[in-house]
C-alpha positions in Angstrom: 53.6 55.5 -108.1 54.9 52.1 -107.2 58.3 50.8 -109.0 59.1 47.8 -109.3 61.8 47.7 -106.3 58.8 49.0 -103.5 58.2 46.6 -100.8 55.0 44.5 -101.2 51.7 45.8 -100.1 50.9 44.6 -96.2 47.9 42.5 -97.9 50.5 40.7 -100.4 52.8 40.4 -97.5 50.1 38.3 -95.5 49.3 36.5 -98.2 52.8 35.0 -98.9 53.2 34.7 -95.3 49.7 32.1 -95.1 51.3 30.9 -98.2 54.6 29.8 -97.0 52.9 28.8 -93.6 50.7 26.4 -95.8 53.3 25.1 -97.1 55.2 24.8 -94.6 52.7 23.0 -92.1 50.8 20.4 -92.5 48.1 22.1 -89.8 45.9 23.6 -92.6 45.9 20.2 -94.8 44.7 18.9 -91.8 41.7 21.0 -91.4 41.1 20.7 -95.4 41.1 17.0 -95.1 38.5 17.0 -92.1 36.7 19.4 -93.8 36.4 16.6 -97.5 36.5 13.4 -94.8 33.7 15.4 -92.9 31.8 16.4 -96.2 32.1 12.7 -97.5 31.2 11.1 -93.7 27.6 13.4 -94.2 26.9 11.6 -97.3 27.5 8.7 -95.5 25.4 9.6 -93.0 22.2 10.5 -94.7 22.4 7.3 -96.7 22.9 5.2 -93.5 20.3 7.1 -91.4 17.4 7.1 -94.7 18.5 3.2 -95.1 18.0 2.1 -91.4 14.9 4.1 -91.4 13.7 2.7 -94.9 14.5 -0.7 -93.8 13.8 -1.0 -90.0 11.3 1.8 -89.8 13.1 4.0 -86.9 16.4 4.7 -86.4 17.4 2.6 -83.6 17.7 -1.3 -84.9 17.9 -4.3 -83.2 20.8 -5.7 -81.7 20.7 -8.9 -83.3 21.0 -7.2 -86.9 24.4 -6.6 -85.9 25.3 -9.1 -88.8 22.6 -8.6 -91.2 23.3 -8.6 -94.5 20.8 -5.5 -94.8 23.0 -3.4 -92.9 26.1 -4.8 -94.3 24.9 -3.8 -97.5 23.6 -0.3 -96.1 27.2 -0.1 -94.9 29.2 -0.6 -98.5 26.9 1.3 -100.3 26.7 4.6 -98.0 30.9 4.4 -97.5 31.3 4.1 -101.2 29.2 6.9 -101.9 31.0 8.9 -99.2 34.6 8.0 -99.8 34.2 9.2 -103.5 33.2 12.2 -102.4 35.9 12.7 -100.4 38.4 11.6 -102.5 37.3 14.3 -105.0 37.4 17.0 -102.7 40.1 16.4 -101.6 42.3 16.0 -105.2 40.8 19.4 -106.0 41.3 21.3 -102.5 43.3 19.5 -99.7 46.3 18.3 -102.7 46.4 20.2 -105.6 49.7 20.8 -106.5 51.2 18.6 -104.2 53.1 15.3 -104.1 52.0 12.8 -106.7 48.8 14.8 -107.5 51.9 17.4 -109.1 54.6 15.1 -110.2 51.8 12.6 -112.2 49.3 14.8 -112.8 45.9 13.7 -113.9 47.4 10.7 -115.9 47.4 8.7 -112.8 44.4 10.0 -111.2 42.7 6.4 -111.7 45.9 5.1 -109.4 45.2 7.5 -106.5 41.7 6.9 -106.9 42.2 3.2 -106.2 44.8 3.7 -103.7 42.1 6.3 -102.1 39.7 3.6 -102.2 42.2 1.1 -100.1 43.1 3.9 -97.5 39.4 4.5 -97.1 38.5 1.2 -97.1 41.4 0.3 -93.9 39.4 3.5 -91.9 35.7 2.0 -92.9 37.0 -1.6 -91.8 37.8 -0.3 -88.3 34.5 2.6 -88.1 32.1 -1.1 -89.1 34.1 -3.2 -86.4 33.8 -0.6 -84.0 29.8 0.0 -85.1 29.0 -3.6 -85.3 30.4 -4.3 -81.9 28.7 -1.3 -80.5 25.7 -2.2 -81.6 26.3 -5.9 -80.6 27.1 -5.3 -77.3 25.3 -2.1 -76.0 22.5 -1.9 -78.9 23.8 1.3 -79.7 22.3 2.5 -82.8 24.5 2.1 -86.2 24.2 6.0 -86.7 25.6 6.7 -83.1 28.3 3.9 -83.7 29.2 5.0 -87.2 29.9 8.7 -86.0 32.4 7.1 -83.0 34.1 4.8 -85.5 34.5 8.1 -87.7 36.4 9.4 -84.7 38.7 6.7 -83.9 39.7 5.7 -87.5 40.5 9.3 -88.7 44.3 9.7 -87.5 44.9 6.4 -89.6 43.1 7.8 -92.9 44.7 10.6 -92.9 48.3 9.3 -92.4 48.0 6.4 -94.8 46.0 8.8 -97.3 48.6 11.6 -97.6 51.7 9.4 -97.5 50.6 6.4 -100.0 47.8 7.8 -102.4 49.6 11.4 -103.0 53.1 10.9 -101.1 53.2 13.9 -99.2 54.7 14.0 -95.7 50.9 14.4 -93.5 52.5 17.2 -91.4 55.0 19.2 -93.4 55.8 20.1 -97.1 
């Protein structure tokens, strides 16, 4: 029979070991915030791809709708969708507990929302430029350029997400 002065069981062991390493490195945040960026960036996808295909009848579009307000619209409505998403997965996953998300609680849940929102809205600036002018230049469909804007705007997202909307450091506790 155990007493309380026994050493911990090699499963609790491991599990305050993954504990502390969570904590300690930002590496698994990471991952969980790719995983509610890649959750919310679906959404945004479907929406995009059945909007093109509502609108222009196949996927690929033409080049001169680069500026349409059709796919402008398409645009706001399927990052919006997506980026709430996001934004709630990752208050219940990638932060709870941590940084603002802990020190204000759910009072100010509105305030990270809306700073969320402004983060998200920096990396959607930047994946639209880079679609537009793919599309512009090469014709390359908006699903195809939305994925490789996805890509090059991430790094910023998640910085600017983790430091300004819950003020934790994006690679260490």
């Amino acid at each position: 029979m155990p007493t309380d002065n026994s050493p911990p069981q090699p499963s609790k062991r491991w599990k305050k070991t993954l504990d502390n390493l969570v904590r300690r490195y930002g590496g698994f945040r990471i991952a969980k915030f790719a995983v509610a960026s890649g959750i919310g960036f679906l959404i945004t996808e479907v929406i995009l791809v059945l909007g093109v295909i509502i609108f222009y009848h196949a996927t690929q579009v033409p080049s001169v709708a680069f500026s349409s307000p059709t796919i402008l619209g398409l645009n706001a409505l399927a990052f919006g969708t997506g980026v709430n998403a996001a934004f709630m997965i990752n208050e219940r996953v990638t932060v709870k507990g941590l940084g603002n998300e802990r020190k204000k609680g759910r009072v100010n849940w509105f305030v990270r929302w809306y700073k969320y929102q402004l983060a998200a809205l920096l990396g959607n600036v930047v994946i639209v430029l880079v679609q537009l002018a793919l599309l512009a230049t090469i014709s390359l469909s908006p699903v195809i350029g939305n994925v490789i804007g996805a890509v090059v705007s991430y790094p910023v997202t998640y910085f600017v997400s983790m430091r300004f909307v819950w003020g934790v450091r994006p690679f260490f506790e």
